[in-house]
C-alpha positions in Angstrom: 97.7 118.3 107.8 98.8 114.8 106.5 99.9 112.8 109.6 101.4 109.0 109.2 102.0 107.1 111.8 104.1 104.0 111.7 103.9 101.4 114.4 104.3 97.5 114.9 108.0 97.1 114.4 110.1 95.4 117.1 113.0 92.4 117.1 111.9 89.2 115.7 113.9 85.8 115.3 115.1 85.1 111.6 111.8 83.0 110.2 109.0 84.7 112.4 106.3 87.8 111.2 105.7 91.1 112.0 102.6 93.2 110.8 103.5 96.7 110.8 100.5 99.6 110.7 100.8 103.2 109.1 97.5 105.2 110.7 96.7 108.3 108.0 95.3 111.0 108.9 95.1 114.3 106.8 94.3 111.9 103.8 91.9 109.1 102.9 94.7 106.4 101.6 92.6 104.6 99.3 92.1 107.0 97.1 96.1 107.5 96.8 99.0 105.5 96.5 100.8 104.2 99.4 104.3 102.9 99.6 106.0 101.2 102.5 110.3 101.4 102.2 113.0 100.6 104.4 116.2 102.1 104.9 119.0 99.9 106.3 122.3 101.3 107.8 124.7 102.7 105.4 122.2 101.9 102.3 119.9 103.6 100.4 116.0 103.5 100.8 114.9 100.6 99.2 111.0 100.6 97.8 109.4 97.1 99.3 105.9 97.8 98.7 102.8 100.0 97.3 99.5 100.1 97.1 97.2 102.2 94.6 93.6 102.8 95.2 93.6 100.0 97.8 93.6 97.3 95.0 96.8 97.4 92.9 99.9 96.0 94.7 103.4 95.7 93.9 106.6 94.5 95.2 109.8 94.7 95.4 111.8 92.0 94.1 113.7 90.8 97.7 110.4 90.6 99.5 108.1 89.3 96.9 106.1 85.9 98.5 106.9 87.3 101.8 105.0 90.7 102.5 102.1 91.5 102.0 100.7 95.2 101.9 97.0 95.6 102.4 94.6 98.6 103.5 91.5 99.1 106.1 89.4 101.2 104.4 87.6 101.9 107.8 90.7 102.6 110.0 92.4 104.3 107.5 95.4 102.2 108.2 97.8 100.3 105.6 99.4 97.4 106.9 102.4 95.2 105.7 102.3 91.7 106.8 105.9 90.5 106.9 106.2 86.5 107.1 109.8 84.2 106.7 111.9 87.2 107.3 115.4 87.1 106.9 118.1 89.1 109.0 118.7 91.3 106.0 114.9 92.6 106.0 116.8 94.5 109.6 115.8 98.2 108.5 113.8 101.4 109.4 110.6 101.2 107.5 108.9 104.2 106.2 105.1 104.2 104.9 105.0 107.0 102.5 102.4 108.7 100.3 103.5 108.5 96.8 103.9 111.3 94.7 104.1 113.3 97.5 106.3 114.6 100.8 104.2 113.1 103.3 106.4 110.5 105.3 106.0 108.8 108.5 108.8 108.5 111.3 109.7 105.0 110.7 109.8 101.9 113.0 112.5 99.8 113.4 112.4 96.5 112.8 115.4 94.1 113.5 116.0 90.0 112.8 118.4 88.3 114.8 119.8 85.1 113.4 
């Protein structure tokens, strides 16, 4: 069965980086499209990031110079480099296969300011 396995989240200072890792098993990710998103309290799940046969990449609008989502075609693994963060990137973050149910558990991820 599809497996996805978040980890790398943590608390950060307003301005610092955090690389967060979704593992994949189940399913080869480059040959599908990959999403990270982020749910805050009391809002919606926001979309920040996706990648499509581990060369198209798009972003959401509030995160766009800042994150970067890349894959390791050898580990299986998509990553999301997140640099200059703000105290309102504070959310659960999901990696997701898109298209499909398959969801990880989330890591948190919280900037103090």
């Amino acid at each position: 069965q599809v497996q996805l396995v978040e980890s790398g989240g943590g608390l950060v200072q307003a301005g610092g980086s955090l690389r967060l890792s979704c593992a994949a098993s189940g399913i080869i990710f480059s040959r599908n499209s990959m999403a990270w998103y982020r749910q805050a309290p009391g809002k919606q799940r926001e979309l920040v990031a996706t990648i499509t046969n581990n060369v198209i990449t798009n972003y959401g609008d509030s995160v766009k110079g800042r994150f970067t989502i890349s894959g390791d075609i050898a580990k299986n693994t998509v990553y999301l480099q997140m640099n200059s963060l703000k105290s309102e990137d504070t959310a659960v973050y999901y990696c997701h296969v898109r298209f499909s149910t398959h969801w990880g558990q989330g890591t948190q991820v919280t900037v103090s300011s």
